[in-house]
C-alpha positions as CSV (number, residue, x, y, z in Angstrom):
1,X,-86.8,37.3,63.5
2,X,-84.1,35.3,63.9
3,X,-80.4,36.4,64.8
4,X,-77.1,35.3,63.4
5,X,-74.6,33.8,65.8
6,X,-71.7,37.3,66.0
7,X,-69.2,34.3,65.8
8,X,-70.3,33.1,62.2
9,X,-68.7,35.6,59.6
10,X,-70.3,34.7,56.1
11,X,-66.6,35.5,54.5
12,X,-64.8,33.1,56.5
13,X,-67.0,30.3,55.9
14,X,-66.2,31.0,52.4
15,X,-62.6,31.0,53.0
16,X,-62.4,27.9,54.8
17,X,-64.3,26.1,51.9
18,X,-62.2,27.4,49.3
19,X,-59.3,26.1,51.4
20,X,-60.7,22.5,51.6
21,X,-61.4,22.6,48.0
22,X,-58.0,23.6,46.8
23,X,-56.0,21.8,49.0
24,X,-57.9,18.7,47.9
25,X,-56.8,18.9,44.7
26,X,-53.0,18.7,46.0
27,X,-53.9,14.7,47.6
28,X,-52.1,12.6,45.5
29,X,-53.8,9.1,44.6
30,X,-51.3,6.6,45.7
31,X,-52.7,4.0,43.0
32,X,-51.8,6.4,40.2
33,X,-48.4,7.1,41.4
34,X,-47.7,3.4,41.6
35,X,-49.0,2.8,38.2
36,X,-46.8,5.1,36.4
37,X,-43.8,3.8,38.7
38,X,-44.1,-0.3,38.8
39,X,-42.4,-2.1,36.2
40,X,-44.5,-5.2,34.6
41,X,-42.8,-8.5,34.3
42,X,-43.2,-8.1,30.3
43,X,-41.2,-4.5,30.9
44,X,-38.9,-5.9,32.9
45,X,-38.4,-9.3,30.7
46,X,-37.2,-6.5,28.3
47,X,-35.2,-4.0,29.9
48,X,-32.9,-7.2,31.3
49,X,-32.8,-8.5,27.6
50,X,-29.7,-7.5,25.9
51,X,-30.4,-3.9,24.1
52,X,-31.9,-3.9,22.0
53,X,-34.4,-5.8,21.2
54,X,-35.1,-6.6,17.9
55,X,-38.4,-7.4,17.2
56,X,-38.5,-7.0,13.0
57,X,-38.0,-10.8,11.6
58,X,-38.5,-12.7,15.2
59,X,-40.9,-15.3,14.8
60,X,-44.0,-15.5,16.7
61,X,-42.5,-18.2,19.0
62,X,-39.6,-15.8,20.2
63,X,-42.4,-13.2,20.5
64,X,-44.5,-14.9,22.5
65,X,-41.2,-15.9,24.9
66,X,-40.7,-12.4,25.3
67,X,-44.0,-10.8,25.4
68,X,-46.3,-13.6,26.4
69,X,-50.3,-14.0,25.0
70,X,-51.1,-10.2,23.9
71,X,-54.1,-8.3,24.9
72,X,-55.6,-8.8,21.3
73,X,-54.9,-10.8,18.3
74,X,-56.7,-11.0,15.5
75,X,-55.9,-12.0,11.6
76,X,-56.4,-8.8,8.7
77,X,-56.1,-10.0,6.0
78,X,-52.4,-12.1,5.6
79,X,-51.4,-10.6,8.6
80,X,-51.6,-11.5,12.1
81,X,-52.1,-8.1,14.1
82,X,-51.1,-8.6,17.9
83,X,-51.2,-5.8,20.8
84,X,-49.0,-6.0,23.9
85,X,-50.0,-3.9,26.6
86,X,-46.5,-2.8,28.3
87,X,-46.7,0.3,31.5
88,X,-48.9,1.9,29.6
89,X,-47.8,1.6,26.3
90,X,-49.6,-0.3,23.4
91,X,-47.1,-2.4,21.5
92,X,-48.6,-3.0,17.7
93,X,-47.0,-6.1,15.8
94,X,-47.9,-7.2,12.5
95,X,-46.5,-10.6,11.7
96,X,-47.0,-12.3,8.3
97,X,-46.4,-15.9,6.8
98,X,-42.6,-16.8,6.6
99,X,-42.1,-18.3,3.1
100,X,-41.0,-21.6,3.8
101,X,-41.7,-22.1,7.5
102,X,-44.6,-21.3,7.4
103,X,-44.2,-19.3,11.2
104,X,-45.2,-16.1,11.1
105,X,-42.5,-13.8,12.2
106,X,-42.7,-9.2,12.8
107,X,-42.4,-7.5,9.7
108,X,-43.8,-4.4,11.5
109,X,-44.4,-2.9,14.9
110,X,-45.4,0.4,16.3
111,X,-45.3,2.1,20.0
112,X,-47.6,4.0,21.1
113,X,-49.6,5.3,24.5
114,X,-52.4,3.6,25.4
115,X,-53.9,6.9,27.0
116,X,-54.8,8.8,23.9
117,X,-54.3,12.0,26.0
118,X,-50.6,11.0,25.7
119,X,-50.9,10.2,22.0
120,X,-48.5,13.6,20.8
121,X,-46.2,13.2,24.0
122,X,-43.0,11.9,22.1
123,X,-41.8,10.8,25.8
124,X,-44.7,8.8,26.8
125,X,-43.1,5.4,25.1
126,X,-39.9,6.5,24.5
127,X,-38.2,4.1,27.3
128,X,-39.8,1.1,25.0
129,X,-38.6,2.9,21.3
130,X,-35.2,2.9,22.9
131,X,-35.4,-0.8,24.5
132,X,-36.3,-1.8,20.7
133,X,-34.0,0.1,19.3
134,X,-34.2,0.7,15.4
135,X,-35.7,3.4,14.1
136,X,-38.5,5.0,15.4
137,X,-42.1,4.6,13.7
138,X,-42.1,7.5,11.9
139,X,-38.3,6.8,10.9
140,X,-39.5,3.4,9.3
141,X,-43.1,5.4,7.9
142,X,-40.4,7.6,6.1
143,X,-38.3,4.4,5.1
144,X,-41.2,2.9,3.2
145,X,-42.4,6.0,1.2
146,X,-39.0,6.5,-0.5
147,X,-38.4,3.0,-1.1
């Protein structure tokens, strides 16, 4: 039969792993914490820009200026839907046919987070509502149903 070591207590071993594993939790990931921190040059192009920023009725030369090639672009209908990616938060931009011109120019845009676990956290894009200034999306949803 064999004999347990009178040193190894069962219980302690138990402790000390239950230790390891909470403590671990407490690491931080320096990569995450320097994601939410940094500042992209498009965020920083904006917060230098004279506040605010409007984006309804720039044309999509401005926009590009200011924003740079977005993440996705692609044409619904008459509108041209762009999406700028901005520290985490998805700019939406619908831009339509100036009569004309010709150049399309914002009729529309939306903020929102790009994590969707963020999506009911009114602070997650709130730096970039207030760097546009304006009215907020649901402020300009409300706009257009009693107009």
């Amino acid at each position: 039969m064999e004999t347990l070591d009178p040193r190894f207590v069962p219980g302690r071993a138990v402790v000390a792993f239950t230790v390891v594993l909470a403590t671990s939790g407490c690491a931080t990931n320096p990569t995450e914490d320097t994601a939410r921190t940094s500042t992209s040059p498009i965020a920083a192009r904006l917060k230098a820009a004279p506040a605010p920023v409007t984006l309804v009725g720039m044309r999509a030369g401005a926009v590009d200026a200011l924003l740079g090639q977005p993440e996705l672009q692609r044409q619904e209908r008459q509108a041209l839907y762009q999406r700028h990616d901005i520290d985490g938060c998805a700019l939406d931009l619908y831009l339509y046919q100036e009569r004309g011109s010709g150049e399309p120019k914002v009729v529309w845009y939306e903020v929102r987070p790009i994590d969707p676990a963020l999506a009911l956290d009114r602070e997650a894009c709130a730096w970039l509502e207030q760097r546009l200034g304006g009215p907020t999306a649901s402020e300009r949803r409300a706009e257009l149903t009693t107009s």
